[in-house]
N, C-alpha and C positions, 0 to 999 in steps of 0.2 A: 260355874258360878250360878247362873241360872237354872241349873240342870234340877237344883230340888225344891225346887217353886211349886207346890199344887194349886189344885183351883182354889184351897181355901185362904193359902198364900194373898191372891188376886183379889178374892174376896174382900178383906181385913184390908189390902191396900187402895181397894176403890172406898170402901167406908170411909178410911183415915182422911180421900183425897177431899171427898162429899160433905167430911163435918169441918175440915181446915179451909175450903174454898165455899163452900154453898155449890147447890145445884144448882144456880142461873152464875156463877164465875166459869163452869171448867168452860162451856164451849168456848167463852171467850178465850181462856188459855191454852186448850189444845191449838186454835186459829193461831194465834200469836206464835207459839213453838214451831207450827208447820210455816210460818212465813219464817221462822229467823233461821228454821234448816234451809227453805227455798235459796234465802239469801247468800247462806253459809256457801250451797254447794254452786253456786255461780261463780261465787269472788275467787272457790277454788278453781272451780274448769277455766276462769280467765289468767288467773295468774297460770295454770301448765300450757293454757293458748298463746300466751306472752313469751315465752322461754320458747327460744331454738331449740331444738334438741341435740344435745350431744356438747352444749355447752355451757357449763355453768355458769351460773350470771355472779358479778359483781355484787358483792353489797354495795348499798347507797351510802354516799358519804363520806367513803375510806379513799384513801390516797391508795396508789399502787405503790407497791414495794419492790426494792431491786435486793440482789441476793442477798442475802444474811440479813434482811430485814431492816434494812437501810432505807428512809423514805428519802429521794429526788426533791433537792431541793428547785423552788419552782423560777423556773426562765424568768430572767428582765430585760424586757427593752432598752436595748440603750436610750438615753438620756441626753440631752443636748450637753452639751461639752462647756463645763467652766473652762473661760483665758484665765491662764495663768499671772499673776500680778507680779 
């Protein structure tokens, strides 16, 4: 895909970048992208740091299911006991 990009390619794309942003917006914008990749690839190394390995995590939320996709309906405490009238 990138393979036939020449330099006038990069040319024509830093101009486009220079007359849509001004030359005093990019460095603010290239700073901003490099923080929200910094960001990006933290939240990922902590979520593969969270996860044992070798065992898939649960999604959040979901009941567990017994065979055939039957959800366990959920235990109740007994209850103190109506007398009988």
């Amino acid at each position: 895909m990138l393979r036939n990009l020449s330099a006038w390619h990069l040319v024509i794309l830093v101009a486009v970048l220079v007359l849509l942003f001004g030359a005093n917006k990019l460095p603010e914008l290239a700073r901003g992208v490099g923080q929200s990749l910094r960001i990006f690839k933290s939240e990922v190394k902590d979520l593969t740091a969270d996860e044992p390995a070798g065992s898939p995590a649960a999604p959040v939320g979901l009941a567990p299911t017994a065979p055939g996709g039957v959800v366990p309906a959920p235990a109740t405490p007994p209850g103190p006991q109506q007398p009988a009238a």
